[in-house]
N, C-alpha and C positions, 0 to 999 in steps of 0.2 A: 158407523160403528161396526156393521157385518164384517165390512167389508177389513178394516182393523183386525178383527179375532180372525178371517182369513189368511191376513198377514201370518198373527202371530201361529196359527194352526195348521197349514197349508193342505194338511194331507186328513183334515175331519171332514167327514160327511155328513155329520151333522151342521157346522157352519155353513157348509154350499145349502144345504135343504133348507135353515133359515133363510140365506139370501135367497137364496130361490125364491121361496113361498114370498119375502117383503117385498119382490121387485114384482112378481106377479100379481098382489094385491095394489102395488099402485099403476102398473098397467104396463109395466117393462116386459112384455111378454117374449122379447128376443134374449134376454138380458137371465128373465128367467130359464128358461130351457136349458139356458149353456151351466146354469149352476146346478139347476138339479141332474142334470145329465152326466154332469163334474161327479155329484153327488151321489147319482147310481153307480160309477164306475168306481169312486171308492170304497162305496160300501159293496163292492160284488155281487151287485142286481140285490142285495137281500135285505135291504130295506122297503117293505110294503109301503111305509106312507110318502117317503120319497117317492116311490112308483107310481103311486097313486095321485099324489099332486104335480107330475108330469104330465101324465093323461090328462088333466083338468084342463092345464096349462095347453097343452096339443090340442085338445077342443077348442080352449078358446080361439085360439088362433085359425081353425078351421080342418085340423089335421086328426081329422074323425077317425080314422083308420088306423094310425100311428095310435091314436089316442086308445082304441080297442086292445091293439096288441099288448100298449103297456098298461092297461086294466090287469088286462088276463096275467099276465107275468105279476101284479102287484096282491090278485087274487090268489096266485097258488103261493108267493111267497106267504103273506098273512093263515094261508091256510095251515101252512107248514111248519108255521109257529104259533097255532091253537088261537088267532088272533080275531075272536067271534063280530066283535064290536067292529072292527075295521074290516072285514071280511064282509058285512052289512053293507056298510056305505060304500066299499068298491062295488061288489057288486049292485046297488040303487043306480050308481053314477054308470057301469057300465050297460044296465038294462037301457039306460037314458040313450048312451050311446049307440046301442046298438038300431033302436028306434029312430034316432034321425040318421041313420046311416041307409037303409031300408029307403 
């Protein structure tokens, strides 16, 4: 079905950030990356929760460091659109990171 509204949407970033997020939930973690990364680049880095479930995704996969840098970028976008709630949970997820990175 994503991958459908993909078809018919080609150039939303929200579609790729769905597929992203479904294919990472069922364990497509290559599969993931390339949509949400699809999905950062159209939205011009300035979506925080795309950013932010990149880094998830980079972690899982073991790309602790990748995963930091796109915190940090998913932290000052959210910050820069007054985004307290989501501002929270990146940085929870990125204190995490930063700890097993240490």
């Amino acid at each position: 079905y994503l991958k459908k509204v993909i078809e018919l949407t080609p150039d939303s970033p929200v579609a790729y950030r769905n597929l992203g997020h479904a294919q990472a939930t069922e364990g497509f973690h290559t599969e993931a990356i390339t949509a949400l990364t699809t999905a950062v680049r159209l939205s011009g880095g300035q979506d925080a929760l795309t950013l932010h479930l990149l880094a998830r995704v980079l972690a899982d996969t073991g790309n602790i460091q990748d995963a930091i840098t796109t915190d940090q970028q998913a932290i000052r976008v959210a910050t820069a659109q007054n985004n307290a709630r989501l501002m929270q949970t990146i940085n929870a997820h990125l204190m995490s990171l930063v700890q097993q990175n240490k």
